[in-house]
C-alpha positions as CSV (number, residue, x, y, z in Angstrom):
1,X,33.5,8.1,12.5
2,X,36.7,9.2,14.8
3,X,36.5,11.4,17.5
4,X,37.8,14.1,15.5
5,X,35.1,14.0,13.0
6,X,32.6,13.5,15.6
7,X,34.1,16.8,17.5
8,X,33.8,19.0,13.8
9,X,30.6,17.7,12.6
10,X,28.5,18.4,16.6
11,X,30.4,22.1,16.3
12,X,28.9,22.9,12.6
13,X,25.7,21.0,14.5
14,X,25.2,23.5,16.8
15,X,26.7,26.6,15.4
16,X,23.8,25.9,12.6
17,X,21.1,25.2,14.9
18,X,22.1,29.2,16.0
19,X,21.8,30.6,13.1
20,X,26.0,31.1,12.9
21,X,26.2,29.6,9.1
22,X,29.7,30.8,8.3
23,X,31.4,29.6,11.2
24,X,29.1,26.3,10.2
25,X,30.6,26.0,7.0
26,X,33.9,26.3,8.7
27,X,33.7,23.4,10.3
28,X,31.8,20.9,8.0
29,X,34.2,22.1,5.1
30,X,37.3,20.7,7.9
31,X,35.1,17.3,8.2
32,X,34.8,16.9,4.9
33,X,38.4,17.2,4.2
34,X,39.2,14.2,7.2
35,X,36.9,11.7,7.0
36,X,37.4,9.0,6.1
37,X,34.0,7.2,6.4
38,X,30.7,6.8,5.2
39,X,28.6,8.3,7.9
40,X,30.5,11.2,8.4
41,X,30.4,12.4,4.5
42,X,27.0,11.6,4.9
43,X,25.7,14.2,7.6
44,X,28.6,16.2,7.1
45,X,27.1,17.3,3.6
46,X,23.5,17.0,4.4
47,X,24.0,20.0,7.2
48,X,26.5,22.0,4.2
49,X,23.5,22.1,2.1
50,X,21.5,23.8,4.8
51,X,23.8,26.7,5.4
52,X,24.8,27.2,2.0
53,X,22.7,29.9,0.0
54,X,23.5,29.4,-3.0
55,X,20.9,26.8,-4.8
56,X,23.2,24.8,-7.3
57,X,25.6,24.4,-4.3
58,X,22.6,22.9,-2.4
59,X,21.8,20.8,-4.8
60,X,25.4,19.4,-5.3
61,X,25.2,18.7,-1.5
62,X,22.0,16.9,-1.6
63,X,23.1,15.1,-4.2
64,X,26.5,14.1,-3.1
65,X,24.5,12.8,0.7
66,X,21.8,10.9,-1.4
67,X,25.4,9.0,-3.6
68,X,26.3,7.9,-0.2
69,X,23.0,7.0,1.3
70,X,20.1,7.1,-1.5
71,X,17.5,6.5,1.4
72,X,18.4,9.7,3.3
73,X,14.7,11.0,3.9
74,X,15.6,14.7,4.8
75,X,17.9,15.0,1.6
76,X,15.1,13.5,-0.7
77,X,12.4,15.6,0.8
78,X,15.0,19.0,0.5
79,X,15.8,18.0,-3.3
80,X,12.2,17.7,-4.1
81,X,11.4,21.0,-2.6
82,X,14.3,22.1,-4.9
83,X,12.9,20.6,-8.2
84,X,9.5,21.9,-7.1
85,X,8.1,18.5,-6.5
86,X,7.3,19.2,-2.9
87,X,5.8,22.3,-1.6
88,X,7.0,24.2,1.8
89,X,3.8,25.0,3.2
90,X,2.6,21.1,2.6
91,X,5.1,19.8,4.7
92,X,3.8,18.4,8.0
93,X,5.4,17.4,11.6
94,X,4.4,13.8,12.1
95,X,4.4,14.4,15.1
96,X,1.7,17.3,15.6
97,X,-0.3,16.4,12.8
98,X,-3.5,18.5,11.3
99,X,-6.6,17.1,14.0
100,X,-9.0,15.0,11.1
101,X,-12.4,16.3,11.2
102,X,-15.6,13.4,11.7
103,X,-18.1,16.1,10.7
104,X,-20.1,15.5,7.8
105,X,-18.5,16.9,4.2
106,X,-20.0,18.0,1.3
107,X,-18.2,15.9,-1.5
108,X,-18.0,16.1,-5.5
109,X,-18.5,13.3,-7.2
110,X,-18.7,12.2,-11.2
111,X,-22.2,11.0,-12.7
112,X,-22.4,8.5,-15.5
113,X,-25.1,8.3,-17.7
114,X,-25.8,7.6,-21.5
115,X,-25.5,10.5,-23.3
116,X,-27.9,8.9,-25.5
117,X,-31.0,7.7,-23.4
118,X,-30.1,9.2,-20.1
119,X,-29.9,5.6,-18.8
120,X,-27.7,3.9,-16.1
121,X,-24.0,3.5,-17.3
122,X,-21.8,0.7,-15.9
123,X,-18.6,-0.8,-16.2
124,X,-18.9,-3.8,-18.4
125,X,-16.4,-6.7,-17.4
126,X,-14.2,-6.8,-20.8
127,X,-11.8,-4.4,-19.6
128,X,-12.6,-1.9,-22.2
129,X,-16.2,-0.2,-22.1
130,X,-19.0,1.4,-20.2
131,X,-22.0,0.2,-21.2
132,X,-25.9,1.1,-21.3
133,X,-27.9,-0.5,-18.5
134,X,-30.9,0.6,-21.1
135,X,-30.4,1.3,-24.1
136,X,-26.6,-1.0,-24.1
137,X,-24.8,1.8,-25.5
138,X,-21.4,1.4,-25.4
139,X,-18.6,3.9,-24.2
140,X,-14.9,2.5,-24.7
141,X,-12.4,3.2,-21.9
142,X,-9.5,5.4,-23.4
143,X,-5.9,4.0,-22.1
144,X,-4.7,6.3,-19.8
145,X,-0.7,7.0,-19.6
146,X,1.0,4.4,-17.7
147,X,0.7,5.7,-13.4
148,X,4.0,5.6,-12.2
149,X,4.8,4.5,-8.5
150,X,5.0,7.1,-6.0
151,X,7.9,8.2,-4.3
152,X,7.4,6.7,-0.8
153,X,9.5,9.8,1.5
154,X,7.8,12.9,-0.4
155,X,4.2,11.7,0.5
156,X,5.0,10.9,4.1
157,X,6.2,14.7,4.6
158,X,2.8,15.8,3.8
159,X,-0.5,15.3,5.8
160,X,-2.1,12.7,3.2
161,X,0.4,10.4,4.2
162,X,-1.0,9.9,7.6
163,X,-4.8,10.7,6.9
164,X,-7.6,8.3,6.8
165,X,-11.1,8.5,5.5
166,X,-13.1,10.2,8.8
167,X,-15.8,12.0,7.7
168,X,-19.6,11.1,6.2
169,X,-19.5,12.6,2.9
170,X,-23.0,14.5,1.4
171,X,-23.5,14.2,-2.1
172,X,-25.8,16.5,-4.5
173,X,-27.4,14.3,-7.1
174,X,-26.3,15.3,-10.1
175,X,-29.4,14.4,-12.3
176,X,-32.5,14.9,-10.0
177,X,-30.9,16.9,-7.3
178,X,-31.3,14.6,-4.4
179,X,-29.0,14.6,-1.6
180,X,-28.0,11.2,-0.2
181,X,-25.1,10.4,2.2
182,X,-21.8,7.6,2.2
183,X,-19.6,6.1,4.7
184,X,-16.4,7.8,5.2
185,X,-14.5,4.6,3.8
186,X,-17.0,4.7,0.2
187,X,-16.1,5.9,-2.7
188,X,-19.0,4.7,-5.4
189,X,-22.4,5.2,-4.3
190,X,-25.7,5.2,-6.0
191,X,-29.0,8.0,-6.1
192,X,-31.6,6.4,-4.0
193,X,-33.9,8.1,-6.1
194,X,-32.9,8.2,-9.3
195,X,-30.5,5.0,-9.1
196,X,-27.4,6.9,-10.9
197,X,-24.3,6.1,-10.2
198,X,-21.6,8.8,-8.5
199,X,-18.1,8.2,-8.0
200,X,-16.3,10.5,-5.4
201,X,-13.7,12.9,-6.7
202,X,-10.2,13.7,-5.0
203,X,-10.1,16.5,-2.4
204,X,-6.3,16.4,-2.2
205,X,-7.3,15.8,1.1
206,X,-7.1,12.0,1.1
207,X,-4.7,10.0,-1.1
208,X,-6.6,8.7,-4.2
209,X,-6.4,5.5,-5.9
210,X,-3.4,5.1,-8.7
211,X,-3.7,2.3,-10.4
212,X,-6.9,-0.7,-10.5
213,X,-7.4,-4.0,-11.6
214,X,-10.5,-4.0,-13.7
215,X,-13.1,-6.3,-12.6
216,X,-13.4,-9.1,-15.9
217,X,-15.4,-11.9,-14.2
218,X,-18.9,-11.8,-14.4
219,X,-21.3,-12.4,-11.9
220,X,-22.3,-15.7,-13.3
221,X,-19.2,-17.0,-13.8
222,X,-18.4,-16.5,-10.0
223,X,-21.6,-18.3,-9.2
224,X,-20.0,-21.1,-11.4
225,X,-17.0,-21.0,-9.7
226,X,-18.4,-21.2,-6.6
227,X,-20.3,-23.8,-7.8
228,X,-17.7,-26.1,-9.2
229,X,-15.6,-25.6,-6.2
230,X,-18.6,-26.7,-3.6
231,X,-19.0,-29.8,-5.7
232,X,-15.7,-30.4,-5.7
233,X,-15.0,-30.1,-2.1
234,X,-18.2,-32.5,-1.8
235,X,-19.5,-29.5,0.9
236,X,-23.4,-29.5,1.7
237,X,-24.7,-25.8,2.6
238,X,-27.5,-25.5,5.6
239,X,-29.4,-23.3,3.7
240,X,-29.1,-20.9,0.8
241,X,-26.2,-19.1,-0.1
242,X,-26.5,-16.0,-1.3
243,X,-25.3,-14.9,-4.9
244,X,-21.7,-13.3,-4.4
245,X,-21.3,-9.6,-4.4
246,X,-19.0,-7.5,-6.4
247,X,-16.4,-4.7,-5.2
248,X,-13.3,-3.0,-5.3
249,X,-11.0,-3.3,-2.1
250,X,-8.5,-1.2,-1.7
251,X,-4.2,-2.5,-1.8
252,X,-1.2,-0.7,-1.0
253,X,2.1,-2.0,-2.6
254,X,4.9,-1.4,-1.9
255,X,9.1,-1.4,-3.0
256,X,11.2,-2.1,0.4
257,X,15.0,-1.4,-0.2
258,X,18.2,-1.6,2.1
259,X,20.5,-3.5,4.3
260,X,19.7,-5.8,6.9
261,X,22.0,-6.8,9.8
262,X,22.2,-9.7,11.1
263,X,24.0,-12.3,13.7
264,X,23.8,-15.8,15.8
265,X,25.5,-18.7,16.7
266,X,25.4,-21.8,14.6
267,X,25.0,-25.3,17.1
268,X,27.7,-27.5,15.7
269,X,27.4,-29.9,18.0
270,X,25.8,-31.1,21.1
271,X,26.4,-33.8,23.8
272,X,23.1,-35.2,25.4
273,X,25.0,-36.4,27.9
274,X,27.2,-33.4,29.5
275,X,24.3,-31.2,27.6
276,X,27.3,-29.2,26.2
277,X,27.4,-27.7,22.9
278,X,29.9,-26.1,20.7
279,X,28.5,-22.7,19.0
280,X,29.9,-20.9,16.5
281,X,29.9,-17.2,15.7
282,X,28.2,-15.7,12.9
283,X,27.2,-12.3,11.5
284,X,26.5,-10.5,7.8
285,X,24.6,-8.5,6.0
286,X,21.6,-9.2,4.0
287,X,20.7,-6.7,0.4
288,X,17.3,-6.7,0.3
289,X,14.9,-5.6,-2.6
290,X,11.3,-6.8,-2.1
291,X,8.9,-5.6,-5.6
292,X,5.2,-4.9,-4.6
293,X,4.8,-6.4,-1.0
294,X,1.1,-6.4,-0.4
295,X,-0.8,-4.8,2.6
296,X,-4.6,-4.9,2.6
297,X,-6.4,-1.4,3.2
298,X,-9.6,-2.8,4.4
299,X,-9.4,-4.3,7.7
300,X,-12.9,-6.3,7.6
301,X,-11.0,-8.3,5.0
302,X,-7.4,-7.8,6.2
303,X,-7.0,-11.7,7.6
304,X,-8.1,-12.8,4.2
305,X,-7.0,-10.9,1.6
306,X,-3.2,-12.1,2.0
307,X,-4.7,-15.7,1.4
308,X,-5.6,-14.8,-2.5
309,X,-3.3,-11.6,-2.6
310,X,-1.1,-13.8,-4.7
311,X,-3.7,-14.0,-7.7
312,X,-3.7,-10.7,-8.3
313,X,-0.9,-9.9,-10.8
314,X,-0.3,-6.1,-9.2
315,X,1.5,-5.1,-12.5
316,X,-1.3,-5.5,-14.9
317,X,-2.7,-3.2,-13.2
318,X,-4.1,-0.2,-15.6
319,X,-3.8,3.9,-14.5
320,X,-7.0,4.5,-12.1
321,X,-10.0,5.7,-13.8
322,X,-13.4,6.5,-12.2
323,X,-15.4,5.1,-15.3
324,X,-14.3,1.3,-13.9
325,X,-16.2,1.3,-10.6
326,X,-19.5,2.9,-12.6
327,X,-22.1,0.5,-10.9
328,X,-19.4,-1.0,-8.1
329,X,-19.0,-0.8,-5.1
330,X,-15.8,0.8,-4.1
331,X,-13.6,1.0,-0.5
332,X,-11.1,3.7,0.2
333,X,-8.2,2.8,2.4
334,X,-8.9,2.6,6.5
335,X,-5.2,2.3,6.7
336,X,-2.8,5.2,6.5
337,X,0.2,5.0,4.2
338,X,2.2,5.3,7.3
339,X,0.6,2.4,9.2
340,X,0.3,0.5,6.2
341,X,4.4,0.8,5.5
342,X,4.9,-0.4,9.1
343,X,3.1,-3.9,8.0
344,X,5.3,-3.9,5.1
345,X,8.3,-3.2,6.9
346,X,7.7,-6.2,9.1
347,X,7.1,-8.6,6.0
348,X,10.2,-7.5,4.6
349,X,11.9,-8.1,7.5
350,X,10.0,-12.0,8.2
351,X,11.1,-12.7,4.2
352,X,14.8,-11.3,5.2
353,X,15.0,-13.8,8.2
354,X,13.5,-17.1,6.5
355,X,16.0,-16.7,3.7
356,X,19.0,-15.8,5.9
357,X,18.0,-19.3,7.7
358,X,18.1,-21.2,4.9
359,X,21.4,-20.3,3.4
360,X,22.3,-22.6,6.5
361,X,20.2,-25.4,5.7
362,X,20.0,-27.8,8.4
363,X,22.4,-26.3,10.9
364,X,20.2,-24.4,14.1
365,X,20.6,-21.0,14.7
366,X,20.2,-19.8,18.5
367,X,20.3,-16.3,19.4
368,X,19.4,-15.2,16.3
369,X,19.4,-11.0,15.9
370,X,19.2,-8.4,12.9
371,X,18.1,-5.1,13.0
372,X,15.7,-3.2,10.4
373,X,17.0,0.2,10.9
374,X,18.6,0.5,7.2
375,X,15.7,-1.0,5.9
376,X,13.2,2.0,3.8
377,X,10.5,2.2,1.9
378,X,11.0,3.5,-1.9
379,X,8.1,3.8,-3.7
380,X,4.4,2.7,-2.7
381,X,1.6,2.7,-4.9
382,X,-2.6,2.1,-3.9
383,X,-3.9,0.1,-6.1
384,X,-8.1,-1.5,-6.0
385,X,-8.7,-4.8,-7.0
386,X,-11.6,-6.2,-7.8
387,X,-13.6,-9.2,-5.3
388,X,-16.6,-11.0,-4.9
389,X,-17.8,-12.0,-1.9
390,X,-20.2,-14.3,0.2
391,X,-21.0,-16.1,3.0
392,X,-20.8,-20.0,2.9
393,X,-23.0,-21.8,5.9
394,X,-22.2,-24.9,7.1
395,X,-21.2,-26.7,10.1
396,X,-23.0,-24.2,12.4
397,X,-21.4,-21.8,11.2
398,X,-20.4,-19.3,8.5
399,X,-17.6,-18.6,6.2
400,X,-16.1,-16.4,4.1
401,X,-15.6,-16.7,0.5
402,X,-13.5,-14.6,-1.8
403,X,-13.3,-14.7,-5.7
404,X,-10.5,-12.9,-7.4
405,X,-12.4,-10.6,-9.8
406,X,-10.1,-11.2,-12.3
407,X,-9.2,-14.5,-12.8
408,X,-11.5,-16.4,-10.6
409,X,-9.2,-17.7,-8.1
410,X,-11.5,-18.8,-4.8
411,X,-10.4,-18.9,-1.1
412,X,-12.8,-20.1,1.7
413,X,-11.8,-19.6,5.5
414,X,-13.9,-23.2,5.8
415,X,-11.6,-25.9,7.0
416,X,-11.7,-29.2,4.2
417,X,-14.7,-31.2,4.8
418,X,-15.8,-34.5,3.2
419,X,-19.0,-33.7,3.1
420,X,-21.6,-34.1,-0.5
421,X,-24.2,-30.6,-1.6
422,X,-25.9,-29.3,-4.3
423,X,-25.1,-25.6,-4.2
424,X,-27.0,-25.2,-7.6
425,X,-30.1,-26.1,-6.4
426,X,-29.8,-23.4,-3.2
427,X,-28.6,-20.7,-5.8
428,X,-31.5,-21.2,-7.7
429,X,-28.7,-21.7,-11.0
């Protein structure tokens, strides 16, 4: 940008910050006519669509800043206002947000029974059906259209972008009218009275699951997982471990796009003797597109979940429906979108450095710098997946164990042991 440009474009700056659109348009109309570079054209038509009235016209300037930067948040959030995607009134200033409330809510939920018997219904795990805890009825899950992702800038302009779950949520039972409480982070809970299951509806308060990964392992084939892999690892429990527990964790995912920076010198050589080296220069950019980078939404689970994050094939993931968690426990996310994107952000950036590195194979880079700022999240998407969990004792101590609900894949946080058990004898299998 010359000086020129700089000049024209802080003028139409300021003269629209005052309300003075016509001598605004003056001056952004001269810009546009002499510059010569990206970043000008870029801001130059961003402000021209905000002191032009006419609609089509601020659309073609929208459009035209998006051709030359298709990240530009403020142009994506004005073109969605335009196409009615985003509304006014639901935009928020991150930095005065709405205070969250921790008072206790009174929450809707859905209530699934047979509609033959009145019985129980749960999610069986074939994928496909609710079944009959009684009378084994079965109810075959519909396929749902296909979720798309979610446009990443339009849902961090509203308040559910930066909201947790805060508050204790009361729930009427639906079919004997008892009132029972859950934790601000559950979704699923069950009637202490009358044992039905109740999932919790969205509020539009709270960003609600898109897509899940139905739970298809069964309980007993994750206590023969567990199982094999004990004997395999020839580990001997100190007492009895308990049968593994089914859930659904939250997941965000995410698609990370831009540009990323970077420079260092390269060590060609060095003298051991003098302790004088010859460095070389080097600089470039790095395209980046990362698919689907994972971030865990529950923190108890957060230093795990990355472990067997890569067993779960995100994009077989099925359209959320509340029917799957029927009789499963369920988390919602304790992680905002916005500080989840930060830990995405960061692995984009870790993946961008590693492979900038080795397109120099063995030669050292020192000083090594890039810079993230071009770097933006697209599209973002929370997805549950389906766990089972226990504790594993031994050694003193105790250890995690996760199953991937779908395919049975097992990580323990227990370090490899030579030692011999019987875990079938302490599950009582």
């Amino acid at each position: 940008m010359t000086d020129y440009d700089n000049q024209l474009l802080r003028q139409a700056i300021i003269h629209a910050k005052a309300g003075e659109y016509e001598a605004a348009r003056r001056y952004l109309a001269r810009a546009l006519d002499l510059a010569d570079d990206r970043e000008t054209r870029v801001w130059a038509n961003y402000w021209m669509s905000k002191v032009v009235n006419d609609p089509q016209e601020k659309r073609e300037y929208l459009e035209e800043t998006l051709a030359y930067e298709p990240t530009h948040p403020e142009a994506r959030r004005e073109l969605a206002i335009l196409d009615g995607k985003l509304k006014p009134e639901d935009l928020v200033n991150p930095d005065a947000l709405p205070t969250a409330t921790a008072e206790a809510q009174t929450a809707q939920a859905d209530r699934f029974t047979c509609p033959k018997c009145g019985g129980r219904m749960v999610y069986a795990p074939d994928g496909r059906s609710l079944y009959c805890e009684y009378c084994t009825r079965n109810q075959t899950l519909s396929a749902a259209p296909l979720q798309q992702e979610q446009d990443f800038i339009l849902k961090m302009a509203t308040a559910q972008g930066h909201r947790t779950a805060l508050a204790v949520k009361t729930l009427t039972c639906q079919g004997c009218g008892a009132q029972f409480v859950l934790p601000p982070q559950q979704m699923t809970g069950e009637c202490a009275y009358c044992g039905s299951n109740h999932i919790i509806r969205g509020d539009g308060q709270l960003l609600q699951p898109d897509s899940i990964l139905p739970m298809r392992l069964t309980q007993s084939q994750a206590v023969q997982t567990l199982v094999n892999w004990v004997e395999q690892q020839g580990i001997q429990p100190q007492r009895k471990v308990q049968v593994p527990r089914g859930m659904y964790l939250p997941m965000w995912t995410f698609d990370i796009i831009g540009v990323i920076p970077w420079s260092g010198y390269i060590v060609r050589s060095k003298y051991n003797s003098s302790e004088w080296e010859e460095r070389e220069y080097v600089q470039g950019e790095k395209q980046i597109y990362y698919d689907d980078i994972l971030v865990p939404g529950a923190p108890k689970l957060a230093d795990l979940l990355p472990m067997i994050a890569s067993a779960f094939e995100i994009q077989s993931a099925v359209p959320y429906d509340a029917r799957y968690l029927a009789g499963w426990p369920a988390e919602l996310p304790q992680m905002s979108l916005a500080q989840a994107s930060l830990e995405a952000r960061q692995q984009a950036a870790y993946r961008a450095r590693q492979f900038i590195q080795r397109d120099f194979g063995s030669q050292h880079i020192v000083n090594f710098s890039y810079s993230t700022a071009r770097v933006s999240v697209a599209t973002f998407k929370l997805v549950l997946v389906p766990l089972w969990l226990t504790i594993l004792p031994a050694e003193g101590s105790e250890y995690r164990v996760l199953i991937d609900g779908v395919k049975g894949t097992l990580y323990c946080e227990l370090p490899p042991r030579g030692w011999m058990g019987w875990l079938k004898q302490l599950l009582g299998t």
